[in-house]
GULUM-632167 format. One line per 2 residues: their letters; for each residue y, x, z of N, C-alpha, C, O. Coordinates in Angstrom, 1 decimal, m for minus. Atoms other than C-alpha are relative to their C-alpha. Example, Ala and Ser with C-alpha at 12.3 -4.5 7.8 and 13.67 -1.06 7.14 Angstrom:
<nodes>
as) m1.2 0.9 0.0 m4.5 12.3 7.8 1.2 0.9 0.0 1.2 1.9 0.7; m1.1 m0.9 0.0 m1.1 13.7 7.1 1.1 m0.8 0.8 2.2 m0.3 0.9
</nodes>
This chain:
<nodes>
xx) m1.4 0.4 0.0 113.9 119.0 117.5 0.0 m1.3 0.9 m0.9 m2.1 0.9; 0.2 1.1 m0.7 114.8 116.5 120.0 1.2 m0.6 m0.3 2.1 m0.1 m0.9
xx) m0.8 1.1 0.6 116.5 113.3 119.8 0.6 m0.6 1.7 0.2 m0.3 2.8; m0.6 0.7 m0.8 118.7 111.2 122.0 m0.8 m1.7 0.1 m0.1 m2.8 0.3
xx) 0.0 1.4 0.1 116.6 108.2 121.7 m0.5 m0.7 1.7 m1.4 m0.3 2.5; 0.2 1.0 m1.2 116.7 105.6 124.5 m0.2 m1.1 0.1 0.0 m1.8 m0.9
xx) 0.2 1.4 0.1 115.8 102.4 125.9 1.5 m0.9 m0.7 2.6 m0.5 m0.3; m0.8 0.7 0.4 118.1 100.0 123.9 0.1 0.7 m1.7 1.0 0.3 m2.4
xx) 0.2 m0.5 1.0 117.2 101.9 120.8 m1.9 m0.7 m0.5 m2.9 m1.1 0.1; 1.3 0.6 0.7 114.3 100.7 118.3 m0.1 0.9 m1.4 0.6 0.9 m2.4
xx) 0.5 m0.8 1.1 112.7 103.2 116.1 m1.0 m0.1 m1.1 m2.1 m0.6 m0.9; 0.6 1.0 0.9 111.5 102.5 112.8 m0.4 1.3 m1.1 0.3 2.3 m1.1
xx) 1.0 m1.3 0.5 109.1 105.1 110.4 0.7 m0.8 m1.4 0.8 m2.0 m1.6; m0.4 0.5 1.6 110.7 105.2 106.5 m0.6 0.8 m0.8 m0.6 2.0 m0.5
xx) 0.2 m1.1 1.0 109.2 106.7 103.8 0.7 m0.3 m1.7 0.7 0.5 m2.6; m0.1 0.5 1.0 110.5 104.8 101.0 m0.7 m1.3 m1.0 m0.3 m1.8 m2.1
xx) 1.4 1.0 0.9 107.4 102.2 100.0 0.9 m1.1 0.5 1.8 m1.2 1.2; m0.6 1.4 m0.9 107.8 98.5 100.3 m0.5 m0.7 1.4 0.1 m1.6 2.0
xx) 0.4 0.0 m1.5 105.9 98.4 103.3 1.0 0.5 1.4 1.1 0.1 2.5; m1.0 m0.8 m0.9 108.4 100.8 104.9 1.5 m0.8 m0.1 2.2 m1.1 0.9
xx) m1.4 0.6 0.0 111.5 99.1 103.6 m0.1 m1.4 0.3 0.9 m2.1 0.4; 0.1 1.4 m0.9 109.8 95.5 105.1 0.2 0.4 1.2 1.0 m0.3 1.8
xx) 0.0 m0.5 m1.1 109.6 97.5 108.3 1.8 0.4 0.5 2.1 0.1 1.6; m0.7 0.0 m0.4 112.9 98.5 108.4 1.3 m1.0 m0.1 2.3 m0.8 0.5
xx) m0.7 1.3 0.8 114.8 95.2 106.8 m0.5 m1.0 1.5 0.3 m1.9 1.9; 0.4 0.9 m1.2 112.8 93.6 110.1 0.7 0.8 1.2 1.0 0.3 2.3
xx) 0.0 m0.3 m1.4 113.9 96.1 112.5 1.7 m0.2 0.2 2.4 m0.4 1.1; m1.9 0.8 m0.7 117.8 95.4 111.6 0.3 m0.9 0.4 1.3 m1.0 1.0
xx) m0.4 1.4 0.1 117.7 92.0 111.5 m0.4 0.3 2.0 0.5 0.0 2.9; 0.3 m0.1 m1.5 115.6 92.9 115.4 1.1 0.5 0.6 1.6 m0.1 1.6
xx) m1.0 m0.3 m0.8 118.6 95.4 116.1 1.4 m0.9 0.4 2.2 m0.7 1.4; m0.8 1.2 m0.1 120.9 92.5 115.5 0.1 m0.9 1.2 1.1 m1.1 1.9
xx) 0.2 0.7 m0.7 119.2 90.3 117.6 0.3 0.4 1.5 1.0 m0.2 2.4; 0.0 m0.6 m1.3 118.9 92.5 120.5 1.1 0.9 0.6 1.0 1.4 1.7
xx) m1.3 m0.7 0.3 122.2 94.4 120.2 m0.3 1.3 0.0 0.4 2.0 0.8; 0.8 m1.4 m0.4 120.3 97.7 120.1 0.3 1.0 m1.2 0.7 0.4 m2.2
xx) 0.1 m0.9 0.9 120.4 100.9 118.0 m1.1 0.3 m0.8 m2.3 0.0 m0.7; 1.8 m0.2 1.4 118.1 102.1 115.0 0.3 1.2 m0.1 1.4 1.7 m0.2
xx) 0.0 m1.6 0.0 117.1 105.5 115.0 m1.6 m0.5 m1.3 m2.7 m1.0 m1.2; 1.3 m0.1 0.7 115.2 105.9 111.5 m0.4 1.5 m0.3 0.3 2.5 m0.6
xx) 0.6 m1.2 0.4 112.6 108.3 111.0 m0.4 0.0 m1.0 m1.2 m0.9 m1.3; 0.8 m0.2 1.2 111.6 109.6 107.8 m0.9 2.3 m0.1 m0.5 3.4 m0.7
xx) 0.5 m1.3 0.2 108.9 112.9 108.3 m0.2 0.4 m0.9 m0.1 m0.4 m1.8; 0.6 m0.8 1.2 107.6 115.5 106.1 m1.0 1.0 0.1 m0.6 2.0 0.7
xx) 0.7 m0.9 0.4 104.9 117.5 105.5 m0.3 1.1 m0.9 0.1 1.0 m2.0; m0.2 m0.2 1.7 103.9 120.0 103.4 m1.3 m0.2 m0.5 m2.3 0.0 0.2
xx) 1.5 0.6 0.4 101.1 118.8 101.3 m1.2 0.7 m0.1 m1.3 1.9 m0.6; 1.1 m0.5 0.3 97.8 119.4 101.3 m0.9 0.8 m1.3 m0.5 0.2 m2.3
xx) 0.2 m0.4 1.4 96.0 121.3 98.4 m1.7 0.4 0.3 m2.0 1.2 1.2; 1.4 m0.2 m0.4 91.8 121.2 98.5 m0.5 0.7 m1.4 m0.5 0.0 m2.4
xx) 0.7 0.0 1.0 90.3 123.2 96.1 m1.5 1.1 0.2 m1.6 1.8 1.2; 1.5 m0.7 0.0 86.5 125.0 95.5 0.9 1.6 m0.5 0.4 2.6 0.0
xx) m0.1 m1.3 0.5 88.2 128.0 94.1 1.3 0.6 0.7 2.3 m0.1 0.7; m0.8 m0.1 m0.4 90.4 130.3 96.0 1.3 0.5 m0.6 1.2 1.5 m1.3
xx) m0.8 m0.7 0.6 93.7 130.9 94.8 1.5 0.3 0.5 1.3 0.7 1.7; m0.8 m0.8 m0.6 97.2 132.0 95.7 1.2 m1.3 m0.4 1.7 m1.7 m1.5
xx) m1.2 1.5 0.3 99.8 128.7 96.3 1.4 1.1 0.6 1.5 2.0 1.4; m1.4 m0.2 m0.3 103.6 129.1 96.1 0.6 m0.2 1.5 m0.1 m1.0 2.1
xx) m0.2 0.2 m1.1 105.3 129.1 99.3 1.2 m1.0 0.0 2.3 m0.9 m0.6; m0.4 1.3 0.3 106.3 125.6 100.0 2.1 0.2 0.1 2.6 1.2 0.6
xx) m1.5 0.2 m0.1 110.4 124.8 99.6 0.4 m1.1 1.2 0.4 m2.4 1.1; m0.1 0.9 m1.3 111.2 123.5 103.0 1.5 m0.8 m0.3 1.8 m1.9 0.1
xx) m1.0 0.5 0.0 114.5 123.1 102.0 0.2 m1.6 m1.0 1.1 m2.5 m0.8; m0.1 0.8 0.8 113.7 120.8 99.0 m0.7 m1.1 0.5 m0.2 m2.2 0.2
xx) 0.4 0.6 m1.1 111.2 118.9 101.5 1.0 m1.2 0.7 0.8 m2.4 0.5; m0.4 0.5 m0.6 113.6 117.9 103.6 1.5 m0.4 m0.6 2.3 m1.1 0.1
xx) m0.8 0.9 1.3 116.1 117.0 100.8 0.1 m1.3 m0.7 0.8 m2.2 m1.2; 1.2 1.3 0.6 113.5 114.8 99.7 m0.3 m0.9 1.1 m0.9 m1.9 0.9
xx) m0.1 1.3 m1.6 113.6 113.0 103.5 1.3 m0.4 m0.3 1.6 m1.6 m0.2; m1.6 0.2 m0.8 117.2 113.0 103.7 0.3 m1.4 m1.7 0.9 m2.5 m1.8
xx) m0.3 1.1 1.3 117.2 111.2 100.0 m0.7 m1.2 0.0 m0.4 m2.1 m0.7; 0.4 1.3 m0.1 115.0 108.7 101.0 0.6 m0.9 1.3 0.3 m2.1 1.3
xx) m0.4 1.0 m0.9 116.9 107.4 104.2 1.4 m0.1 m0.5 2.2 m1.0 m0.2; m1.2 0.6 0.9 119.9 107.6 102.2 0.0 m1.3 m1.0 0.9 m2.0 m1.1
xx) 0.2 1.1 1.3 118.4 105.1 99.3 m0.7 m1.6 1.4 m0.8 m2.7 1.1; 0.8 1.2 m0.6 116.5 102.7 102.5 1.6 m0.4 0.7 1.8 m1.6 0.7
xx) m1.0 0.2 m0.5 119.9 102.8 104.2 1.3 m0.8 m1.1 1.8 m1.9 m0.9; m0.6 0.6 1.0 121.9 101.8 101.6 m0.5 m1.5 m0.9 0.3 m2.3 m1.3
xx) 0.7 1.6 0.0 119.6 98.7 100.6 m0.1 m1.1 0.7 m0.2 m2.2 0.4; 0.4 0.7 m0.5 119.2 97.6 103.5 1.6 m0.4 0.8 1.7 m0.8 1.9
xx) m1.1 m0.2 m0.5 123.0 97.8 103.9 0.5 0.0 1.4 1.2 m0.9 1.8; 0.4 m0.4 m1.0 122.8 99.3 107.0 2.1 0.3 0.3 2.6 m0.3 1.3
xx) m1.4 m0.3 m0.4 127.0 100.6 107.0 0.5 m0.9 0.1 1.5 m0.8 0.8; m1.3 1.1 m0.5 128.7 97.2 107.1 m1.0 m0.6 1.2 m0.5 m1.3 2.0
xx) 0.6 0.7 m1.1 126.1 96.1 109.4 0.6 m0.4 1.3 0.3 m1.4 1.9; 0.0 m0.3 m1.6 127.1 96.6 112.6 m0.8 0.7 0.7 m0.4 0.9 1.9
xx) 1.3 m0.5 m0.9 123.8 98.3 113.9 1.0 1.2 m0.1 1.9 1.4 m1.0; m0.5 m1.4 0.1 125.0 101.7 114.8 m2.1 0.8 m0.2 m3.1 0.3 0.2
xx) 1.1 m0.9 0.4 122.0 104.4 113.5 0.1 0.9 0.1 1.2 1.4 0.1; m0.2 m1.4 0.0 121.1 107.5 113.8 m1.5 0.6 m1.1 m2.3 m0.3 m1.5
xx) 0.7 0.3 1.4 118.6 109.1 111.1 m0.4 1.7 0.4 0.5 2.5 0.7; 0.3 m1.3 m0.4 116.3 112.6 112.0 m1.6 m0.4 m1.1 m2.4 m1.3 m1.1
xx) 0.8 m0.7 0.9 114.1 114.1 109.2 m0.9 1.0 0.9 m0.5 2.1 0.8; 1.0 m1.1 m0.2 111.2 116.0 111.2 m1.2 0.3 m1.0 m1.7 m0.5 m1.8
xx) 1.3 m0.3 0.4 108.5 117.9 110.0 m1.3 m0.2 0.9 m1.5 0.3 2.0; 1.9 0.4 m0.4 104.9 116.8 110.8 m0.6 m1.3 m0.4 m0.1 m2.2 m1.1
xx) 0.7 1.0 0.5 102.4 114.5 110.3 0.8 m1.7 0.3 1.4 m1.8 1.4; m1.1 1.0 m0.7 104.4 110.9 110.6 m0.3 m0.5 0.9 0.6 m0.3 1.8
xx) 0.5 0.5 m1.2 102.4 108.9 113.2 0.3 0.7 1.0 0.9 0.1 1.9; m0.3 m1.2 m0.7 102.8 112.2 115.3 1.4 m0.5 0.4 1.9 m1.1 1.4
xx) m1.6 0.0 0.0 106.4 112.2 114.7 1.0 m1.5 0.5 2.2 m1.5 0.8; m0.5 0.7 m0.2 107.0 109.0 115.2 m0.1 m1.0 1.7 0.5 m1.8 2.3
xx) 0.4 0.4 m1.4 105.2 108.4 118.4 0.8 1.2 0.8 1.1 1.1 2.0; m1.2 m0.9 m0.8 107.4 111.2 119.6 1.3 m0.1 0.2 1.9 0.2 1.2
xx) m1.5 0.7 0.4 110.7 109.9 118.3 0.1 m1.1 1.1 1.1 m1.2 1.9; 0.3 1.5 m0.7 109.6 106.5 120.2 m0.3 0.0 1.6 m0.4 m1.1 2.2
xx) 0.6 m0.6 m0.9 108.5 108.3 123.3 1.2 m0.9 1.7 0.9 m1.0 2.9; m1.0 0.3 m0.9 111.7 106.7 125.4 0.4 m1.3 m0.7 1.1 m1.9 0.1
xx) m0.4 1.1 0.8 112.4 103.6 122.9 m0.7 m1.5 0.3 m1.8 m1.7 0.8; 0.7 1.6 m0.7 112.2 99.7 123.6 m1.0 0.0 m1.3 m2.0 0.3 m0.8
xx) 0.8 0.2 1.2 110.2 99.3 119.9 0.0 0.8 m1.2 0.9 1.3 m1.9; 0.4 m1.1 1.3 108.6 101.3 117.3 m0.2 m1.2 m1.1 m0.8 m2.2 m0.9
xx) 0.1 1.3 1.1 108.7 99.0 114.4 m0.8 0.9 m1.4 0.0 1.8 m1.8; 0.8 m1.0 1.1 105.9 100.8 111.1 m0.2 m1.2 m0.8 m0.4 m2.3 m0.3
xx) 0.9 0.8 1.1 104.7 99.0 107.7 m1.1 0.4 0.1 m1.5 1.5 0.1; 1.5 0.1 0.3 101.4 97.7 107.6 m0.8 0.7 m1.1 m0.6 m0.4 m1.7
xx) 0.9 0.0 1.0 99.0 99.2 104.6 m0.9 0.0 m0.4 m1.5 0.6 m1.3; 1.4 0.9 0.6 96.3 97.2 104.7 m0.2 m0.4 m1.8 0.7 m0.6 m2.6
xx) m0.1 0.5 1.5 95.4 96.2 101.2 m2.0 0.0 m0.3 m2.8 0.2 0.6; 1.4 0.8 0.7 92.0 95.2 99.3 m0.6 m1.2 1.0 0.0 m1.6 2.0
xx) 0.4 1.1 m0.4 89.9 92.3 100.3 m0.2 0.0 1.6 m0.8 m0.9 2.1; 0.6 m0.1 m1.7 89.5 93.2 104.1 1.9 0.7 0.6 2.2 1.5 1.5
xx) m1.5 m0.6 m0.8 93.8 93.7 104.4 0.4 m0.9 0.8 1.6 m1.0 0.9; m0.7 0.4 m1.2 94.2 91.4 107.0 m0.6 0.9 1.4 0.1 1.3 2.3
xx) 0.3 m1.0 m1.1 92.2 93.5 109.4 0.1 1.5 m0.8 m0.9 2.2 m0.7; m0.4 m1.3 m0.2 93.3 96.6 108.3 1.2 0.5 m0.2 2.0 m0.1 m0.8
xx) m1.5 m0.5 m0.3 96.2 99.0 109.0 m0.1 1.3 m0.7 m1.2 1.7 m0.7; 0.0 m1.8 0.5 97.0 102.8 107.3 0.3 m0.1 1.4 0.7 m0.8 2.3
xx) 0.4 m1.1 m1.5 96.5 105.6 109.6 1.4 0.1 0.5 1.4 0.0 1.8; m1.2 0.1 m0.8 100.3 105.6 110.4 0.2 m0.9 1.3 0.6 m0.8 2.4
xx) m0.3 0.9 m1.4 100.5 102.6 112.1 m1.3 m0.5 0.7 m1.2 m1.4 1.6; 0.6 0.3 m1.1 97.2 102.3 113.5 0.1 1.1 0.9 m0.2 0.9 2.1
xx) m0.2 m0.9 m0.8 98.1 106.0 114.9 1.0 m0.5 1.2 0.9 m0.4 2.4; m0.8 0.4 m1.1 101.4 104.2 116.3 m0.4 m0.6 1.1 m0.1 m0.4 2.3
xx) 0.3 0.9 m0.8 99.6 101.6 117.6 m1.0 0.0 1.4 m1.2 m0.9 2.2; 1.1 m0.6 m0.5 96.9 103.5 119.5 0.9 0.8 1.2 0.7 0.8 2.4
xx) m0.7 m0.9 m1.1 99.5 106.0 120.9 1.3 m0.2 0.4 1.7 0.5 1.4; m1.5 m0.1 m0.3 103.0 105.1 121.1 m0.1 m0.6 1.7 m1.1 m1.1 2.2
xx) 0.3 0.1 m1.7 104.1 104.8 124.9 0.7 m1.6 m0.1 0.4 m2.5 0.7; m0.8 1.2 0.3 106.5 101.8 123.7 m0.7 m1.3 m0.8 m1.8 m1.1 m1.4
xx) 1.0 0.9 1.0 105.3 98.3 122.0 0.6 0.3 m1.6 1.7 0.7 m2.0; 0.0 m0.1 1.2 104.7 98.4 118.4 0.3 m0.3 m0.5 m0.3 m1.0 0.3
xx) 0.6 1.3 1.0 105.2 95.9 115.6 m0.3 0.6 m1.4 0.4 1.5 m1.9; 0.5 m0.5 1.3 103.5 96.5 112.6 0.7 m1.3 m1.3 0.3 m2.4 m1.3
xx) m0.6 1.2 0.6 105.4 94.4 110.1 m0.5 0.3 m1.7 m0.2 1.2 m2.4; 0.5 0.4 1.5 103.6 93.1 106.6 0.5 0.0 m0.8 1.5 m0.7 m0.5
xx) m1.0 0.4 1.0 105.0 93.2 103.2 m0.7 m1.2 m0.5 m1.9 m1.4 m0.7; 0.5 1.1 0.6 105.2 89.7 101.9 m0.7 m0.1 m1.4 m0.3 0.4 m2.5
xx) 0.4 0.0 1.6 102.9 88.6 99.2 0.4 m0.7 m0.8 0.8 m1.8 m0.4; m0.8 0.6 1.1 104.3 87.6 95.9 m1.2 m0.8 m0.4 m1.1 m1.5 m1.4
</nodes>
């Protein structure tokens, strides 16, 4: 599925955590600043299932999938009161892995903006695989933005 995103656009990865909703709470306040558009992405997969024994899985509900995207940029949108804002947005649910998806969404965009998910004693040098994937591949700059600690 392709998107209209362009330079003066800043694209921002949601899934719903607080990492994701610091990431996009920073990228409005950024779209503000720079008068730019927010194109949020929230992907999907369908999940993995590892087992020793072979057996016979249901065939995934794509539709409930991507029900379950569309319900999570509805609940980050609405928090981050995104409608009186002023930002104008645009909001695409793909399927695939998210880094993937998001380095592709971002492919034409001034800023990919992802939550950090570093965590245990070594989370200042480390990132989850989303955003060190962004950070490795996106063609645009990154910012990896931290949730503050309580």
């Amino acid at each position: 599925m392709g998107n209209d995103v362009g330079m003066g656009t800043i694209v921002v990865g949601v899934d719903g955590s607080a990492p994701s909703k610091a990431a996009l709470n920073w990228a409005v306040q950024e779209a503000k600043l720079r008068g730019s558009d927010l194109h949020i992405v929230v992907s999907w997969d369908f999940p993995v299932v590892a087992t020793a024994e072979p057996m016979i899985m249901p065939t995934p509900d794509t539709d409930a999938l991507v029900d379950n995207a569309k319900t999570i940029a509805a609940a980050m949108i609405a928090t981050e009161h995104l409608e009186g804002s002023g930002v104008p947005y645009t909001v695409e649910t793909p399927e695939g892995r998210p880094g993937e998806e998001l380095v592709t969404a971002a492919k034409d965009a001034e800023l990919l903006v992802v939550g950090s998910y570093g965590s245990g004693p070594l989370k200042e040098l480390l990132l989850g695989s989303v955003s060190s994937y962004c950070a490795h591949h996106a063609a645009c700059p990154v910012v990896l933005v931290r949730t503050p600690e309580k």
